[in-house]
N, C-alpha and C positions, 0 to 999 in steps of 0.2 A: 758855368761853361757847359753848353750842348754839345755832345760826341756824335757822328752822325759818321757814314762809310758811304764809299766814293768805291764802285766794283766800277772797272773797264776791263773790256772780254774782246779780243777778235776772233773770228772765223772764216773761215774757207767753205764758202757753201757752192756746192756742184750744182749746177742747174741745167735744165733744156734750153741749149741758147734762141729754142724759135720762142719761149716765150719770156726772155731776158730782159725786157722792156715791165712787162707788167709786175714780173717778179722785183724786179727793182722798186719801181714805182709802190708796189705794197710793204716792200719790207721800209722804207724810208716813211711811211705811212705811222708804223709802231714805234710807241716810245721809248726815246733814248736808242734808236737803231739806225744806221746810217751806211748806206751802200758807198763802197768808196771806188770802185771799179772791177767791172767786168770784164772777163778775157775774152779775147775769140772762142776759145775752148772750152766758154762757158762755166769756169771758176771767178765768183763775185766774194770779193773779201770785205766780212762786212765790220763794223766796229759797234759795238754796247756798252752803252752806259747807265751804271744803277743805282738805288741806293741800298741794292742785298742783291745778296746769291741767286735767294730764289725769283729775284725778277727777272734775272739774266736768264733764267731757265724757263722760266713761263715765254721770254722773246723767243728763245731757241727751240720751243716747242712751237710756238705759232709759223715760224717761217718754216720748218721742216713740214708744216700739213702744206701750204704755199703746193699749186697746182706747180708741176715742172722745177721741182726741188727735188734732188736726190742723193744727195747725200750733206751735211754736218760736219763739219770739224773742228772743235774749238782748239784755236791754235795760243792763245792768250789768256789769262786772268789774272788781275791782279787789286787788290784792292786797300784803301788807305783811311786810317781813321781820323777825319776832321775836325775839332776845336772849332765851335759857332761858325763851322759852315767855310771856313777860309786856313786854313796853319794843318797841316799835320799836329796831333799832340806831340 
């Protein structure tokens, strides 16, 4: 039996909404990242998925340099240890 972890993370990330278009567009770019919507006010909530901590943070460090990002907030983590890939143990 392979044990394998399954991390999912949301975030609130504050953006410039004039360049909300390409900020999206890049962060949907990086793996296992996924913009799920942007407000007018320019907070995009986004969702990660990994297979460890530290990927989730190497994501959250690449879209914090993202031109017209300013501010991070991880509002989520959680994560679950797999049995070959499918069952919780």
């Amino acid at each position: 039996m392979t044990e394998t972890e399954l991390h999912v993370s949301s975030l609130i990330v504050h953006i410039n909404r004039n360049k909300a278009d390409s900020i999206k567009a890049s962060i949907n770019l990086l793996v296992g990242a996924q913009v799920i919507i942007i407000s007018p006010e320019g907070k995009a909530i986004v969702v990660l998925e990994a297979s460890n901590q530290g990927q989730i943070m190497e994501v959250i460090d690449q879209i914090n340099e993202f031109d017209g990002v300013i501010n991070i907030g991880l509002v989520y983590h959680e994560f679950e240890t797999l049995c070959d890939g499918i069952s919780t143990c």
